[in-house]
RODO-2510 file (C-alpha; in nm, 4 decimals, decimal comma):
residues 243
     n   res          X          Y          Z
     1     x     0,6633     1,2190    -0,0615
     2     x     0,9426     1,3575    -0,3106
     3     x     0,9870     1,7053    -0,2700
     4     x     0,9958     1,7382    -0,6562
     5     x     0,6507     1,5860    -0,6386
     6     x     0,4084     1,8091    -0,8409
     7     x     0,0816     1,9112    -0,6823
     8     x    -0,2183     1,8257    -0,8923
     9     x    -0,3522     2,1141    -1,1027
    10     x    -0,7068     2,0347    -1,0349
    11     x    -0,7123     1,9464    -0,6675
    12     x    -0,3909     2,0855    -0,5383
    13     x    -0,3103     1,7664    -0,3782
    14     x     0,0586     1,5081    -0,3618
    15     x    -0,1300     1,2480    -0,3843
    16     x    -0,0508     0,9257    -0,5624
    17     x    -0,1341     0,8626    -0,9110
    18     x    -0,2428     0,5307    -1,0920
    19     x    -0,0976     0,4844    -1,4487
    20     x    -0,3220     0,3537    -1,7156
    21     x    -0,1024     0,2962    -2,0296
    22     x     0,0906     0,6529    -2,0607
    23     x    -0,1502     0,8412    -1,8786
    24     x    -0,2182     0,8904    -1,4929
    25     x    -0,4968     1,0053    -1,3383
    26     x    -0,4989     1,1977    -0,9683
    27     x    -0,6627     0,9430    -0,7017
    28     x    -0,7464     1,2362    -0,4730
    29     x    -0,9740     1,3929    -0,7501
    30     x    -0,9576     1,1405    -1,0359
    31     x    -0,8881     1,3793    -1,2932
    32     x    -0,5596     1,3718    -1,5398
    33     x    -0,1768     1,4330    -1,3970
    34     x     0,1449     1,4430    -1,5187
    35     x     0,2409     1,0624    -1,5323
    36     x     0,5657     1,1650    -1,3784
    37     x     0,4520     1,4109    -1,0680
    38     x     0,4095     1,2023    -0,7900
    39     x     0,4484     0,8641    -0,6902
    40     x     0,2634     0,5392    -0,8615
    41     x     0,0356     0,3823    -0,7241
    42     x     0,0701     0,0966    -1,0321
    43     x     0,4803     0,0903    -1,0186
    44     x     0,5711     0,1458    -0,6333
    45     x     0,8346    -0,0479    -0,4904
    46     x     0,8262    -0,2355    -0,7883
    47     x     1,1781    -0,1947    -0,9240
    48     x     1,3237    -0,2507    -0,5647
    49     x     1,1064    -0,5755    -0,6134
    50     x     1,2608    -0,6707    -0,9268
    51     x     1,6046    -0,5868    -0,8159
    52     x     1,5918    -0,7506    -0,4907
    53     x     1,4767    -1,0980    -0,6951
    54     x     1,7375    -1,0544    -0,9616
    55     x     1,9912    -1,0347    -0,6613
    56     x     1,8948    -1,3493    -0,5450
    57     x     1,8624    -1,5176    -0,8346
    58     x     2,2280    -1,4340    -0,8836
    59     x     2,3309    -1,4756    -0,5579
    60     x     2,2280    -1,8533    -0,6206
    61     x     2,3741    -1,9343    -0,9409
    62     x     2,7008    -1,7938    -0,8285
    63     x     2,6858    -2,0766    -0,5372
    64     x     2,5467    -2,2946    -0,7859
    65     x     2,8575    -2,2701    -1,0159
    66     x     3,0960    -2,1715    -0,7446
    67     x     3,0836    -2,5042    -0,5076
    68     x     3,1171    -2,7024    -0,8154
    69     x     3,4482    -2,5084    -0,9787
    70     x     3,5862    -2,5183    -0,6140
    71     x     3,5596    -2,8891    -0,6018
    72     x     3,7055    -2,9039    -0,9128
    73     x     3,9983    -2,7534    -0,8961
    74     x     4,0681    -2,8715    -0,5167
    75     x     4,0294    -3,2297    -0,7027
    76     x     4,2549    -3,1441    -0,9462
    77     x     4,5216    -2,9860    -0,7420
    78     x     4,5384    -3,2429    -0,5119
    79     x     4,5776    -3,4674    -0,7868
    80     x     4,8732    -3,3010    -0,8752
    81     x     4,9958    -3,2313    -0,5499
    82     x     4,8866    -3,5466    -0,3015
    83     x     5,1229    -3,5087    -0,0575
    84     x     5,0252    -3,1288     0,0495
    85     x     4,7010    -3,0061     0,1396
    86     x     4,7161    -2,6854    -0,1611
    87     x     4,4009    -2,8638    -0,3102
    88     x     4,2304    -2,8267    -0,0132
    89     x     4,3290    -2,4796     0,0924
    90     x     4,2773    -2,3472    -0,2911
    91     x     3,9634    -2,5296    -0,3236
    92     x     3,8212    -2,4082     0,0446
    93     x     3,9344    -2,0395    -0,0679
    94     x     3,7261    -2,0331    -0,3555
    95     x     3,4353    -2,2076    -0,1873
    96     x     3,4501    -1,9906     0,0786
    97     x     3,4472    -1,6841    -0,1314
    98     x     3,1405    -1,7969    -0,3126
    99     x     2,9664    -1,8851     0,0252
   100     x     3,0357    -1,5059     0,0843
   101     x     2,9181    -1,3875    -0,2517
   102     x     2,6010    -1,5905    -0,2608
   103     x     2,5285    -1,4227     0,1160
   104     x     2,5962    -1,0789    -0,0255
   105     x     2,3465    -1,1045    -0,3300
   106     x     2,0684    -1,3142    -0,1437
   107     x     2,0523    -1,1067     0,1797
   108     x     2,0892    -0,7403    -0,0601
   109     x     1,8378    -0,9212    -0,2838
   110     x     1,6178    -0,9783     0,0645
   111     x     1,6406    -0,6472     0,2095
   112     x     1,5823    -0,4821    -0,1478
   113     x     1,2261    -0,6616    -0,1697
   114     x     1,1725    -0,5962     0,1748
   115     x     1,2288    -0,2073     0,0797
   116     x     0,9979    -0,2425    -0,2056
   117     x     0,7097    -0,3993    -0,0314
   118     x     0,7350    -0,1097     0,2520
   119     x     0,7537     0,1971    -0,0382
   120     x     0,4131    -0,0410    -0,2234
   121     x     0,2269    -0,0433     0,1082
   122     x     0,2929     0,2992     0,1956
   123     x     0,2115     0,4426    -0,1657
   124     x    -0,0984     0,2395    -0,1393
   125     x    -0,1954     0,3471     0,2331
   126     x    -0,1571     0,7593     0,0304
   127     x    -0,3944     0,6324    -0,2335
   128     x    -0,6708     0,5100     0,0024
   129     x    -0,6519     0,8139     0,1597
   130     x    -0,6579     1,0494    -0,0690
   131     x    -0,9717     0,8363    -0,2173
   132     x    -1,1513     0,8201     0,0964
   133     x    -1,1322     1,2077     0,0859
   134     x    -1,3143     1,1603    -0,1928
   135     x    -1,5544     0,9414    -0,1820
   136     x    -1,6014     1,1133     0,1905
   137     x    -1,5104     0,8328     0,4683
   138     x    -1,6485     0,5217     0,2887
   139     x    -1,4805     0,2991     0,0548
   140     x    -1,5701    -0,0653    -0,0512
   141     x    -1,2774    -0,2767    -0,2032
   142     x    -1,5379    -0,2775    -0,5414
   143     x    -1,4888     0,1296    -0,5634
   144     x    -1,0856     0,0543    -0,4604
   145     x    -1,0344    -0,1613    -0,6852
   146     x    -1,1798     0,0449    -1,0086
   147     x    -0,9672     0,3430    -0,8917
   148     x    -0,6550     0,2019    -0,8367
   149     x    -0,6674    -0,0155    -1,1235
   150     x    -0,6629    -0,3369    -0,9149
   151     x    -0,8644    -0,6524    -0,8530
   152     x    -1,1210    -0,6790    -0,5724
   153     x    -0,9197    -0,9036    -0,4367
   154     x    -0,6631    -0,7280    -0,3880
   155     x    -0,8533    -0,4116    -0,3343
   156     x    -0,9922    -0,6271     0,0179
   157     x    -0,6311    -0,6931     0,0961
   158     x    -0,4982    -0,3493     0,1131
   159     x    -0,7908    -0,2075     0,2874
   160     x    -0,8040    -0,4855     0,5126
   161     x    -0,4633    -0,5284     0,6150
   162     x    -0,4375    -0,1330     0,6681
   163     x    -0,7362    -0,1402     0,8938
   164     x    -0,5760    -0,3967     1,0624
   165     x    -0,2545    -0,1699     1,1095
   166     x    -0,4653     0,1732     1,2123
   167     x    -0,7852     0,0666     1,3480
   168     x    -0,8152     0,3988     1,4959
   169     x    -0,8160     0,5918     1,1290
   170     x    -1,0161     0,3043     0,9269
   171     x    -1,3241     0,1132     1,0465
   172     x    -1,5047    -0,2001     0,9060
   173     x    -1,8612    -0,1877     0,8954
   174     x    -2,1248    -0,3686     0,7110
   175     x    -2,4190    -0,1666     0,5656
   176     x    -2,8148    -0,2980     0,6047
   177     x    -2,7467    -0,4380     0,2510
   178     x    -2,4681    -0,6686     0,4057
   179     x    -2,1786    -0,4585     0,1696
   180     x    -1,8163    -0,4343     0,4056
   181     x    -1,7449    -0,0687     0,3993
   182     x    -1,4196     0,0771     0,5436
   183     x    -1,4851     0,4085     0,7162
   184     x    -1,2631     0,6593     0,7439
   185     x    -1,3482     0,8676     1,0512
   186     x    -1,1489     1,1768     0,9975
   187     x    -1,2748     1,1922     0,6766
   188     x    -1,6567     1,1166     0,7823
   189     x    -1,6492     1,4628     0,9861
   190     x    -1,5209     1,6796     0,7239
   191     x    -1,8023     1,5330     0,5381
   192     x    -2,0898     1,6164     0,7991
   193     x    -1,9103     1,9830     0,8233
   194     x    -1,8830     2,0632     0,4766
   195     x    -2,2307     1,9076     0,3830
   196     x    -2,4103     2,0455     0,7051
   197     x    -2,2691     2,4344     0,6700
   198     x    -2,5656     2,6397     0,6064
   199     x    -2,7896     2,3651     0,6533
   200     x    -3,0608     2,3228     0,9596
   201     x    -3,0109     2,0058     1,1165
   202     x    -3,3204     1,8606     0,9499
   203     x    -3,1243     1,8925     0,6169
   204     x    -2,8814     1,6590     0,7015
   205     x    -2,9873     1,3183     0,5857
   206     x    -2,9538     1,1144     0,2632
   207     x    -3,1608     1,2301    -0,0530
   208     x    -3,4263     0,9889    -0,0363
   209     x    -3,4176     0,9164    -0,3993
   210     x    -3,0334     0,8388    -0,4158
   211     x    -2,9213     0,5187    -0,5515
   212     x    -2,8304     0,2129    -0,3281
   213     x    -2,4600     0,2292    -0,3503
   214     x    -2,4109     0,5380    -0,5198
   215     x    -2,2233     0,8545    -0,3714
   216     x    -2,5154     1,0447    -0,2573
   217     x    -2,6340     0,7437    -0,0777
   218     x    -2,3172     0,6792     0,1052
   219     x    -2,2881     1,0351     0,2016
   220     x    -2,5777     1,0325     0,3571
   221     x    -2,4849     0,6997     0,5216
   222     x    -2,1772     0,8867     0,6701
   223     x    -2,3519     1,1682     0,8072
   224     x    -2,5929     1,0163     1,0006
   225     x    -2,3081     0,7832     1,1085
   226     x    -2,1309     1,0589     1,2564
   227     x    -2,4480     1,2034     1,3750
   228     x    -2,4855     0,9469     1,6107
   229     x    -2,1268     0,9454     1,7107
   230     x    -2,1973     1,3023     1,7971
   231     x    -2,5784     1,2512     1,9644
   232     x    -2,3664     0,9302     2,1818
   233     x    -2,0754     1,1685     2,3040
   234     x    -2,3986     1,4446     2,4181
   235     x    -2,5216     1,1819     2,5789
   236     x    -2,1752     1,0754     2,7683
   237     x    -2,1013     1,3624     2,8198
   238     x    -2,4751     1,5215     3,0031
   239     x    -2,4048     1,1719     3,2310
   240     x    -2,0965     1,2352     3,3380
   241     x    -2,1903     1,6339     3,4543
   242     x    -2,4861     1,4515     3,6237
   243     x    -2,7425     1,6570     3,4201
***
């Protein structure tokens, strides 16, 4: 993160922000932020993107335009000169200086995208983050998607492919109503402390009139998640002292 990043006013969190139009909105709390504070969840990587295609795009047309003028003027030269070889040693110079340009703009134009995917991902890995804090360890790519203003689709991807990368910090699960959620551990537990402090253990469940779905519901699905991660390591653990 940019150390001229701005922490949000409401939350006191760096985290990413999406961009809607001019405005941006916080995806740790979802509240309003300075467009410009932190990094974008809608434009990162993007212009390294851009540039790196531009590059290559260039890089090619010089080749494209280059092989052909070298030709040329070897042809011509030589056709002035057929005895010597200066058409062939003016004409090779200049094709093999546009063999070196073209390399220089497509592999720049590679490594820039290359940049730009790596700053997206990584902007992207802050924003699911920052909502699973939120939303308290459980995310489906339907709630991802609305909050970082992208599709479904592409909401899977990202949570997929970064479960995929850190199975150890996101989970897949599928609820009793056959919806993939992606738990986030770390995230689950400082849910079950912060909704269990003050509480008698019989407090801890799900409202039983919350919503299929809805945030109370999936709170409640997270602490008795970690509830029985907790009741499984007792149990491990009373085993292995032989009690």
């Amino acid at each position: 993160m940019s150390t001229m990043a701005a922490m949000c006013p409401y939350c006191g969190s760096n985290a990413p922000v999406v961009h809607q139009g001019l405005a941006a909105r916080c995806t740790a709390c979802g509240r309003p932020r300075n467009p410009l504070a932190s990094h974008s969840v809608t434009l990162a990587g993007q212009p390294a993107q851009v540039g790196g295609t531009l590059a290559r795009i260039v890089g090619w047309i010089a080749f494209a335009i280059g092989v052909p003028f070298a030709l040329l003027v070897g042809g011509i030269l030589h056709a002035i000169f057929p005895d010597g070889i200066v058409g062939e040693v003016v004409g090779g110079a200049i094709a093999l200086a546009t063999l070196m340009v073209t390399l220089l703009f497509v592999r720049g134009g590679k490594k820039l995208q290359t940049a730009g995917k790596k700053t997206e991902e990584g902007v992207k890995d802050e924003a699911v983050f920052a909502l699973a804090g939120r939303y308290e360890g459980i995310l489906t790519a339907e709630r991802a998607a609305t909050e970082l203003d992208v599709t479904p689709l592409e909401a899977d991807e990202i949570l997929t492919a970064l479960a995929k990368r850190d199975p150890d910090r996101v989970k897949v699960e599928v609820n009793d109503a056959g919806v993939v959620q992606f738990q986030f551990p770390r995230h689950l537990w400082a849910a079950v402390a912060k909704n269990s402090s003050g509480m008698g253990t019989h407090a801890r469940v799900a409202h039983p009139d919350a919503v299929p779905g809805s945030r109370v519901a999936e709170s409640g699905a997270a602490i008795a998640w970690d509830e029985h991660l907790a009741e499984a390591e007792a149990r491990a653990a009373a085993k292995k002292a032989g009690l």
